[in-house]
Backbone as XML, in Angstrom:
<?xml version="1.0"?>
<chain id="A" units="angstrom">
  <residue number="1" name="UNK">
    <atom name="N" x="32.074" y="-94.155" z="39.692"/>
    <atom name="CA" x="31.895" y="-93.192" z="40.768"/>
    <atom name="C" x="32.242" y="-91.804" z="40.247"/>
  </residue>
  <residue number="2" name="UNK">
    <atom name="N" x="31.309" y="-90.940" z="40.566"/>
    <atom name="CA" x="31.675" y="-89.323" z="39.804"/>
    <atom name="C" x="32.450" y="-88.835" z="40.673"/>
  </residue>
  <residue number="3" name="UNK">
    <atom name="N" x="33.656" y="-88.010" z="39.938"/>
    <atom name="CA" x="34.236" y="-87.090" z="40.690"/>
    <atom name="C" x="33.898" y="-86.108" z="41.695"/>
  </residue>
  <residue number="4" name="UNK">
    <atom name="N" x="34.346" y="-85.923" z="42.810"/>
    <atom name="CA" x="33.659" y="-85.071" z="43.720"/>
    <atom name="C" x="34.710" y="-83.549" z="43.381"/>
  </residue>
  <residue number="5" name="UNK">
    <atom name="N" x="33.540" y="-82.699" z="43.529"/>
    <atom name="CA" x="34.668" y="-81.306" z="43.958"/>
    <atom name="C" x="33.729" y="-80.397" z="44.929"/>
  </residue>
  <residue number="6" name="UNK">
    <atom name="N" x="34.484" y="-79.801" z="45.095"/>
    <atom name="CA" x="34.420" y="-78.331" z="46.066"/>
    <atom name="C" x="33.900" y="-77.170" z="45.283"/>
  </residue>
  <residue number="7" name="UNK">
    <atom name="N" x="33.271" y="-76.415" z="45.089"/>
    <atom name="CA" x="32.552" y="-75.047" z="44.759"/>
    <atom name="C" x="32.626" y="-74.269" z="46.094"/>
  </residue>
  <residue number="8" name="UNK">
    <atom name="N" x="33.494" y="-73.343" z="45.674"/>
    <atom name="CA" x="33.628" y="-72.143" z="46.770"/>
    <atom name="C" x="33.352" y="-71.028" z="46.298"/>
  </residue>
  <residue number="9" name="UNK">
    <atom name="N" x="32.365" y="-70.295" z="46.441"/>
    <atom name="CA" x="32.033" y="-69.087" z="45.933"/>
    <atom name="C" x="30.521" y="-68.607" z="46.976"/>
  </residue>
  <residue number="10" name="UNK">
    <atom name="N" x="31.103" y="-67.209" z="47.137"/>
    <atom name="CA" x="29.881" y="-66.570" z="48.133"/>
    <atom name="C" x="28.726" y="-65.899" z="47.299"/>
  </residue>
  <residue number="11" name="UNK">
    <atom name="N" x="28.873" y="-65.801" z="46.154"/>
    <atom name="CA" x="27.801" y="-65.339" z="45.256"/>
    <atom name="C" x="26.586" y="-67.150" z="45.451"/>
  </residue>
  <residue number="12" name="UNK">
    <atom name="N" x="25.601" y="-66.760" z="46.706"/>
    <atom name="CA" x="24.395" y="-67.741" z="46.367"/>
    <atom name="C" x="24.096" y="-68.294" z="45.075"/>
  </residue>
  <residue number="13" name="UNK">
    <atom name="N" x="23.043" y="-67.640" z="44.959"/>
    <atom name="CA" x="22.873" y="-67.986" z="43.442"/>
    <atom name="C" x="23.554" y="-68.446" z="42.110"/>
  </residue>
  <residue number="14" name="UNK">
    <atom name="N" x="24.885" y="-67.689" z="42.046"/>
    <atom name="CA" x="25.574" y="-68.702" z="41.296"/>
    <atom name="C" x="26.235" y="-69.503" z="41.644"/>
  </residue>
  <residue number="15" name="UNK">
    <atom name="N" x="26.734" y="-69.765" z="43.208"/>
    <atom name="CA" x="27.008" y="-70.998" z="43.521"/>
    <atom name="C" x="26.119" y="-72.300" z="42.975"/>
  </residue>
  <residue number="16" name="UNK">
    <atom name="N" x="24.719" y="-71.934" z="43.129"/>
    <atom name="CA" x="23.435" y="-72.995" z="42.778"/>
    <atom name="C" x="23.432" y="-72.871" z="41.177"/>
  </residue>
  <residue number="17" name="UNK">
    <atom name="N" x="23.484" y="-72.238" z="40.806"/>
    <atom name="CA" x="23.476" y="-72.611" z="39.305"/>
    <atom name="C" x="24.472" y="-73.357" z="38.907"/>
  </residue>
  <residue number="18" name="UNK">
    <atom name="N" x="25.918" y="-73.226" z="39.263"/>
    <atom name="CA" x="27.126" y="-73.847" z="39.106"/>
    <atom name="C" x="26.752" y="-75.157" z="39.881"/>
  </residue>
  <residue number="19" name="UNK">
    <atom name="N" x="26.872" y="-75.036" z="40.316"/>
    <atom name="CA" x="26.553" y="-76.419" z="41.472"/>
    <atom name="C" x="25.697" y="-77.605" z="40.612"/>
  </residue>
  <residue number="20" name="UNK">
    <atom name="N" x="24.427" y="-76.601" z="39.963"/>
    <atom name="CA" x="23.407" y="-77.722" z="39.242"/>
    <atom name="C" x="23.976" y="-77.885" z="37.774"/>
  </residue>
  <residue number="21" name="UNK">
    <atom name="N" x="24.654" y="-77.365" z="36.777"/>
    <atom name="CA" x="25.553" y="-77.501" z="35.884"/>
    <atom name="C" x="26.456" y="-78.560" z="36.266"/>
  </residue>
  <residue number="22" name="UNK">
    <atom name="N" x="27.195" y="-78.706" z="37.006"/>
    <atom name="CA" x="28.027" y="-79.425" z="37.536"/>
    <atom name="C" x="27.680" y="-80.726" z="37.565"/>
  </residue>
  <residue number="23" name="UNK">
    <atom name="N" x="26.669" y="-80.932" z="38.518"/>
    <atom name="CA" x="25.588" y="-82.255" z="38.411"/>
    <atom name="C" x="25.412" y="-82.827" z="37.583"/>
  </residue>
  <residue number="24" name="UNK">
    <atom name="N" x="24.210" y="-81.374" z="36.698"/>
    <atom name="CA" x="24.016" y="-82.364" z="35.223"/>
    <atom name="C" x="25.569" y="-83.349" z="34.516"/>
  </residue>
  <residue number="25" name="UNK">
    <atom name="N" x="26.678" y="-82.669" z="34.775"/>
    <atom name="CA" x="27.529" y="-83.332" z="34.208"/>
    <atom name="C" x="28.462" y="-84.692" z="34.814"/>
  </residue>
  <residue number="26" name="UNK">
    <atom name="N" x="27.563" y="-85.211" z="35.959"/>
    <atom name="CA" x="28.319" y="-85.856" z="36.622"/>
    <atom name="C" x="29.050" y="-85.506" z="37.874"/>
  </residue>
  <residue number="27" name="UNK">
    <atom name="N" x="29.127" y="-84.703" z="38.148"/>
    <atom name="CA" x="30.184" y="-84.225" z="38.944"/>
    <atom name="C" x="29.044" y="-84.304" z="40.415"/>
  </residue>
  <residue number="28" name="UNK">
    <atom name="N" x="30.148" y="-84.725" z="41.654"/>
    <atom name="CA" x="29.510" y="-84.412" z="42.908"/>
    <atom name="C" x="29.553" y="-83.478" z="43.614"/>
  </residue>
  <residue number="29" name="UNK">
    <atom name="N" x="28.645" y="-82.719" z="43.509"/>
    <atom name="CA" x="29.499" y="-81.313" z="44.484"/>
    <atom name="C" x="29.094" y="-80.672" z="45.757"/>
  </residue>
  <residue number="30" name="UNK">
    <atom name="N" x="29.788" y="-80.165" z="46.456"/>
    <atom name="CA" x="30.056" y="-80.199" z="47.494"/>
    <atom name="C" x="29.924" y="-78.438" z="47.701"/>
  </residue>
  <residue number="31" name="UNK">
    <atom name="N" x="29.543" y="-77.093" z="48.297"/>
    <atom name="CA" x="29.350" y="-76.042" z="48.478"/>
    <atom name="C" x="29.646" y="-75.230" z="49.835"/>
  </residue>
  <residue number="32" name="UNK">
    <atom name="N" x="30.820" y="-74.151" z="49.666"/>
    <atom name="CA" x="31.055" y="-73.480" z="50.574"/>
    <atom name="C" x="30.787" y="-72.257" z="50.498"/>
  </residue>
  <residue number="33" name="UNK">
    <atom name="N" x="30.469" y="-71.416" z="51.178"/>
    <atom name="CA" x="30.365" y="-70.169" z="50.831"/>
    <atom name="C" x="31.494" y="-69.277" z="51.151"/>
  </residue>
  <residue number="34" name="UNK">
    <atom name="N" x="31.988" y="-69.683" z="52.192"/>
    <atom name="CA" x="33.298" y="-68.584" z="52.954"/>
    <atom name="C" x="34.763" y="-69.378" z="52.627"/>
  </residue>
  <residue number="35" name="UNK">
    <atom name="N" x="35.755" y="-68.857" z="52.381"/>
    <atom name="CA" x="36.840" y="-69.148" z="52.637"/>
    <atom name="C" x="37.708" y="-69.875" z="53.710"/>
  </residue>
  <residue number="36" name="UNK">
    <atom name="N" x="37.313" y="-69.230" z="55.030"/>
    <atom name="CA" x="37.479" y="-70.176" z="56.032"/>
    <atom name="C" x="36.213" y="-71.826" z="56.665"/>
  </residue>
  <residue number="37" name="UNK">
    <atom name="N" x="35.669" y="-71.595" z="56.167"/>
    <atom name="CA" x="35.052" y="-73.151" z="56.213"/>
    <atom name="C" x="35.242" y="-73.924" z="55.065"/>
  </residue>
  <residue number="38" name="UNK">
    <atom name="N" x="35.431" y="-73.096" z="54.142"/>
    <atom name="CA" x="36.468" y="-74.670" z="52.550"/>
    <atom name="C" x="37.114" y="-74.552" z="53.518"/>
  </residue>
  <residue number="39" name="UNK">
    <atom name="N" x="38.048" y="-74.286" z="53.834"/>
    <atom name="CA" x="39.567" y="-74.523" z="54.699"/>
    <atom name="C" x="39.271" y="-75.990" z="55.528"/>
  </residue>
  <residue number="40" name="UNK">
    <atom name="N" x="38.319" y="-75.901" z="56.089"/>
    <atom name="CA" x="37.523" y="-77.043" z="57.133"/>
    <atom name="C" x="37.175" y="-78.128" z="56.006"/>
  </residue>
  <residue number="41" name="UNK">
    <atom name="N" x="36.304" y="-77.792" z="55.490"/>
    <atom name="CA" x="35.702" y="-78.730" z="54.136"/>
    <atom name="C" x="36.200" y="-79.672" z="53.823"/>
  </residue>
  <residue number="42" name="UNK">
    <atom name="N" x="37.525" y="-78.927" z="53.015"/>
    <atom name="CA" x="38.342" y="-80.203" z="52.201"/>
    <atom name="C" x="38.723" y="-81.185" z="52.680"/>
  </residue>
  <residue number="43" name="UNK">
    <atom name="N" x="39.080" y="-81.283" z="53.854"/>
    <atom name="CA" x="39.684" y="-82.372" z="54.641"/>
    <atom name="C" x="38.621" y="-83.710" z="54.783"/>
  </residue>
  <residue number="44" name="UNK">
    <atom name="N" x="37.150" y="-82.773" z="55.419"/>
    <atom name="CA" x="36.037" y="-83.966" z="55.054"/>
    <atom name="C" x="35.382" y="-84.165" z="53.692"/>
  </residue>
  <residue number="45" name="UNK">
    <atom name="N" x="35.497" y="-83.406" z="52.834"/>
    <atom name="CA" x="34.937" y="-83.808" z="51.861"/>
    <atom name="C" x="35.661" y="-84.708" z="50.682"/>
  </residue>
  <residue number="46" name="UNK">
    <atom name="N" x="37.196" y="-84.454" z="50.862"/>
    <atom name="CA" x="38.389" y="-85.233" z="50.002"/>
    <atom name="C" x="37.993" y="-84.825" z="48.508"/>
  </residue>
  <residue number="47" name="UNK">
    <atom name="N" x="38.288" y="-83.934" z="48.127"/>
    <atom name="CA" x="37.555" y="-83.726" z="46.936"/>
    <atom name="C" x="38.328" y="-83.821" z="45.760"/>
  </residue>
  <residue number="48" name="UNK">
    <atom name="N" x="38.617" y="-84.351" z="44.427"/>
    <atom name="CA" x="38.894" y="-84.437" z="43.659"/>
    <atom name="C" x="39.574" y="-82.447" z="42.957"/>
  </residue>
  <residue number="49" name="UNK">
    <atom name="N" x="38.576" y="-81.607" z="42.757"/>
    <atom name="CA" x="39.046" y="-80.446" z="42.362"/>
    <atom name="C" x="38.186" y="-79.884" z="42.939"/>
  </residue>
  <residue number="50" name="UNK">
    <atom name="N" x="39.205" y="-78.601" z="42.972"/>
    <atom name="CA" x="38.338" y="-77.201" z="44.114"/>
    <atom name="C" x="38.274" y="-75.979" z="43.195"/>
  </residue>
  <residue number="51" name="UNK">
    <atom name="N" x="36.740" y="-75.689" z="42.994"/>
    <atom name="CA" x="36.272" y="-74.777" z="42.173"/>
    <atom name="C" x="35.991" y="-73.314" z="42.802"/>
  </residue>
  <residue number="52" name="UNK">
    <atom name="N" x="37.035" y="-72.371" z="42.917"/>
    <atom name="CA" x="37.089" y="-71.250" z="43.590"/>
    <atom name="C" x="37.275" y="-69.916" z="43.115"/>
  </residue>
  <residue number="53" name="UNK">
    <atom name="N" x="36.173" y="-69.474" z="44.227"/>
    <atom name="CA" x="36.179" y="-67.538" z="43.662"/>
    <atom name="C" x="37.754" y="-67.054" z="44.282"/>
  </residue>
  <residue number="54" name="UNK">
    <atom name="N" x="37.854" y="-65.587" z="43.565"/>
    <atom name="CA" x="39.344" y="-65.154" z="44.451"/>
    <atom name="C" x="38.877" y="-64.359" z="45.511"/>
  </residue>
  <residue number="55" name="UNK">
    <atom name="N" x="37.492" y="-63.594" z="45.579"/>
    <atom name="CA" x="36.807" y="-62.676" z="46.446"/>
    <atom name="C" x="35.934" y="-63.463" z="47.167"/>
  </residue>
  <residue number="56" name="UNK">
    <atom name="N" x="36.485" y="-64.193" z="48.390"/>
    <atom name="CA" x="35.550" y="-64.803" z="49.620"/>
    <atom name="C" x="35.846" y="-64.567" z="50.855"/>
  </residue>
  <residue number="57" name="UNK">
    <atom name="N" x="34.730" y="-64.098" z="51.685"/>
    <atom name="CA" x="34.315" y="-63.665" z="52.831"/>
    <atom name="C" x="35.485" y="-65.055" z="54.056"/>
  </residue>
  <residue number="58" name="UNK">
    <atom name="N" x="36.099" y="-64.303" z="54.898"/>
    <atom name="CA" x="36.243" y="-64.941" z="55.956"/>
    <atom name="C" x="38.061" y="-65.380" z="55.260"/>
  </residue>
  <residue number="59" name="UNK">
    <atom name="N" x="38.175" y="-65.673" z="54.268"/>
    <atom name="CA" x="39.548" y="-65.993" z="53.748"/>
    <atom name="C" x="39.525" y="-65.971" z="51.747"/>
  </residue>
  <residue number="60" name="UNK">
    <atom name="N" x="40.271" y="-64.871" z="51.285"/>
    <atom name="CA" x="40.495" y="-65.043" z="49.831"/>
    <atom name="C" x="40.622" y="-66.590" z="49.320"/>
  </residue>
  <residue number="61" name="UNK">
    <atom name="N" x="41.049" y="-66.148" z="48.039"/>
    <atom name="CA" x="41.020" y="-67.395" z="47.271"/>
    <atom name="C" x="42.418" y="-68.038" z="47.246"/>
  </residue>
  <residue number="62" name="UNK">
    <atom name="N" x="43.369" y="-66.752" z="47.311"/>
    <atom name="CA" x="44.571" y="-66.709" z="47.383"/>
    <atom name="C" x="45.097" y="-67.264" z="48.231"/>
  </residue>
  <residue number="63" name="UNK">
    <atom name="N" x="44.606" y="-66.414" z="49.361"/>
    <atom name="CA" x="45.009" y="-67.093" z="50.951"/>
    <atom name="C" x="44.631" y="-68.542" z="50.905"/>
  </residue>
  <residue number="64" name="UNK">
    <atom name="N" x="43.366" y="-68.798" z="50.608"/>
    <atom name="CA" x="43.095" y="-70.114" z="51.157"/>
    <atom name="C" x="44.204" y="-71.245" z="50.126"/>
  </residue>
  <residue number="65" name="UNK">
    <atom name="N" x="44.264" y="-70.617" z="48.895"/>
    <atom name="CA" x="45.472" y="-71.769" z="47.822"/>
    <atom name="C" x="46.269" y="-71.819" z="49.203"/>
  </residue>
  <residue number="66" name="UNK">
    <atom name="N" x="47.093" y="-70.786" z="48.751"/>
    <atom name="CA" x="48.367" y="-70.748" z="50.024"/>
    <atom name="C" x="48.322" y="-71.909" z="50.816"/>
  </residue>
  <residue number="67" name="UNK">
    <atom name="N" x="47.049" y="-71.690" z="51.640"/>
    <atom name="CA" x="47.359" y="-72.250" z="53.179"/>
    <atom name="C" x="47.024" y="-73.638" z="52.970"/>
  </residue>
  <residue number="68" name="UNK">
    <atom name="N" x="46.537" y="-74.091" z="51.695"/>
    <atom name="CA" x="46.025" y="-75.532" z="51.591"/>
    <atom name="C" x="46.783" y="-76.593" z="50.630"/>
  </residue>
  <residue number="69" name="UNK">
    <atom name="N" x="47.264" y="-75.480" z="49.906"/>
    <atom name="CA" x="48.563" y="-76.278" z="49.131"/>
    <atom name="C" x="49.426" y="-77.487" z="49.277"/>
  </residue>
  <residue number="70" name="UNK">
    <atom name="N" x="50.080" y="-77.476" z="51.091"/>
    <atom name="CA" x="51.050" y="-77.959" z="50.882"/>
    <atom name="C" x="50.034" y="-79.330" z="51.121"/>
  </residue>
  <residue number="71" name="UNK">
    <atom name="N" x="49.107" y="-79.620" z="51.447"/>
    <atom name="CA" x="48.004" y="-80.786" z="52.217"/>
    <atom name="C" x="47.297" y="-80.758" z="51.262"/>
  </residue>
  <residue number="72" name="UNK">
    <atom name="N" x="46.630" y="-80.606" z="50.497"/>
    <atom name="CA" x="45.745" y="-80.860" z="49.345"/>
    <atom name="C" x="46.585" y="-80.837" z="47.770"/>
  </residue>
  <residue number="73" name="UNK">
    <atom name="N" x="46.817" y="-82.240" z="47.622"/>
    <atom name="CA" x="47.132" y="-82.477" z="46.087"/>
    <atom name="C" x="46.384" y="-82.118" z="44.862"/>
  </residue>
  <residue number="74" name="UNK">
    <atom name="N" x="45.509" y="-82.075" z="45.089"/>
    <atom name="CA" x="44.118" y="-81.701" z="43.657"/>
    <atom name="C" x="44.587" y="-81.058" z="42.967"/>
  </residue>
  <residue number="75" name="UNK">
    <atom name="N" x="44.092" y="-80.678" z="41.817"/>
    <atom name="CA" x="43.476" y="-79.294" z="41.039"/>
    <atom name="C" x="42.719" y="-78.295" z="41.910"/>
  </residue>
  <residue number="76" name="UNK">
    <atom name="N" x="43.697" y="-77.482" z="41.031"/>
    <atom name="CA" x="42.520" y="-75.920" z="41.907"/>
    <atom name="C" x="42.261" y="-75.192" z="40.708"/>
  </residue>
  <residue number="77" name="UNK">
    <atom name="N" x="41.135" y="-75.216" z="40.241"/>
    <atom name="CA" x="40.343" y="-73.920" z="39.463"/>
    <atom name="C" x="40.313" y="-72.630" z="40.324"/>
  </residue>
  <residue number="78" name="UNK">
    <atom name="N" x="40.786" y="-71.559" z="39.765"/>
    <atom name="CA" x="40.087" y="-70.092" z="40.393"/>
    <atom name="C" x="39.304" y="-69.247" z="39.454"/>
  </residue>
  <residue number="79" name="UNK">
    <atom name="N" x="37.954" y="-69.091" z="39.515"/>
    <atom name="CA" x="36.829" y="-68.149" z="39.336"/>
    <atom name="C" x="36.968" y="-67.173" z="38.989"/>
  </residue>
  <residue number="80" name="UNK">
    <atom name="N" x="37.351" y="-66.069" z="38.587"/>
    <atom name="CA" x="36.867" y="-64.533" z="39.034"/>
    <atom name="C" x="36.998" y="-63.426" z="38.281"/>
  </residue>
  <residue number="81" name="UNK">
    <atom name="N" x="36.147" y="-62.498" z="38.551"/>
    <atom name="CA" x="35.885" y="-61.300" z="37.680"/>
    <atom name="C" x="37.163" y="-60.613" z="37.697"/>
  </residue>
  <residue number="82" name="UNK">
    <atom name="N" x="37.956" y="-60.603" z="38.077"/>
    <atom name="CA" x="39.502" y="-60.133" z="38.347"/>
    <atom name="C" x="40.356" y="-60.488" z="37.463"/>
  </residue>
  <residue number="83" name="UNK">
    <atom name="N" x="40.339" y="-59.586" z="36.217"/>
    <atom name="CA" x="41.052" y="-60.036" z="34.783"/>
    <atom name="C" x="42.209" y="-59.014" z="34.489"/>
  </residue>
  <residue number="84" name="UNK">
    <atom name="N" x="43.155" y="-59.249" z="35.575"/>
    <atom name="CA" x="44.400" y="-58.614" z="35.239"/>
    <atom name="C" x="45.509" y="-59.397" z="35.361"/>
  </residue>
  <residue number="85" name="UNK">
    <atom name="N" x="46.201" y="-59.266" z="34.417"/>
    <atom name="CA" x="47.257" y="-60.380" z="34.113"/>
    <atom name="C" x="47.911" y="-60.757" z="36.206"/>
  </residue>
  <residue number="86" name="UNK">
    <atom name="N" x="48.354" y="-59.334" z="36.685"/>
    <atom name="CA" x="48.915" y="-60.027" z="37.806"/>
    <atom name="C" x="47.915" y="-60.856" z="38.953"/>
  </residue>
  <residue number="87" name="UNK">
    <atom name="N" x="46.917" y="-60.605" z="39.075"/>
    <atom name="CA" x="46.268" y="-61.578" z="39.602"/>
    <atom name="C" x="46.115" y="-63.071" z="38.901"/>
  </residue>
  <residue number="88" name="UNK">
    <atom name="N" x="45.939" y="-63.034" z="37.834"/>
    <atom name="CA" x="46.144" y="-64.523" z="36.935"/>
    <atom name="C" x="47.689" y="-65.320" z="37.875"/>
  </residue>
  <residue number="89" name="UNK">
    <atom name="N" x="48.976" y="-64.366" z="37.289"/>
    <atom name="CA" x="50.278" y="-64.789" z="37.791"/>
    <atom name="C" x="49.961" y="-65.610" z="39.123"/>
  </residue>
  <residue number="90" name="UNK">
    <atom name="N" x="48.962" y="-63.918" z="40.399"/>
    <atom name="CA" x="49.218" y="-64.566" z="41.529"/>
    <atom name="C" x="48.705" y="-65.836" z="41.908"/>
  </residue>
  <residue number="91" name="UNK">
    <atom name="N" x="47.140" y="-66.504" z="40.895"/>
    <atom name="CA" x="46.847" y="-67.797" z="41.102"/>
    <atom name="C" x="47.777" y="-68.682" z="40.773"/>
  </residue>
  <residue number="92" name="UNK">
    <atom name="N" x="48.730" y="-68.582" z="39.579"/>
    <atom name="CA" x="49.400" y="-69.682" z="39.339"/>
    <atom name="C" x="50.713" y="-69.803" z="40.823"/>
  </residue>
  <residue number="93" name="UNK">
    <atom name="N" x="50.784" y="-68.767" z="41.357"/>
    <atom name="CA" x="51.998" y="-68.382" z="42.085"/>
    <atom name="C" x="51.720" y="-69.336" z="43.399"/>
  </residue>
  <residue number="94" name="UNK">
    <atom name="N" x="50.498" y="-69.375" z="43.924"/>
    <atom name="CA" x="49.649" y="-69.733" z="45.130"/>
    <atom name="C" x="49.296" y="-70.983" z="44.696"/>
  </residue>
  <residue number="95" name="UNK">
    <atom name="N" x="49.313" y="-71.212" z="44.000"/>
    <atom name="CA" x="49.433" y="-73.146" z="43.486"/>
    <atom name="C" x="48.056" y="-73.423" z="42.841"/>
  </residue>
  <residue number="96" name="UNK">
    <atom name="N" x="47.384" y="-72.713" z="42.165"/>
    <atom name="CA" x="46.040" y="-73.215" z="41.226"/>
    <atom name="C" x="46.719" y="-73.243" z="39.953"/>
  </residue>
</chain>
């Protein structure tokens, strides 16, 4: 059975490219675009790892670690064009 994950990212298009990469490799995946509906998601989708931007509409990437942390055991990947050491910190800080 392939691992399922979560892809959260509001960039369309590379959600779908990621998404079909993903595939090819096995992986089941699952696509949100906003921050506050992953929030909803995970619970039905049970997903193995959550593949996330830090810049999403409706709830960050940050926020959403935060608020999903203490209820979701997984892996959390975070995404993003945001290459400054303290944002790195703040993903590890927020539990990815």
């Amino acid at each position: 059975m392939p691992d399922t994950l979560l892809l959260i990212e509001d960039d369309l298009p590379l959600a779908a490219l990621t998404a079909e990469l993903l595939r090819s490799e096995n992986f089941e995946v699952a696509i949100a675009h906003r921050g506050d509906v992953a929030m909803k998601m995970i619970d039905a989708v049970r997903p193995d790892l959550l593949v996330m931007d830090v810049m999403l509409p409706g709830m960050d990437g940050f926020s959403l670690c935060r608020e999903i942390r203490s209820s979701y055991s997984g892996r959390i990947l975070m995404m993003t064009a945001l290459d400054e050491d303290v944002e790195q910190l703040m993903g590890f800080h927020v539990g990815a």
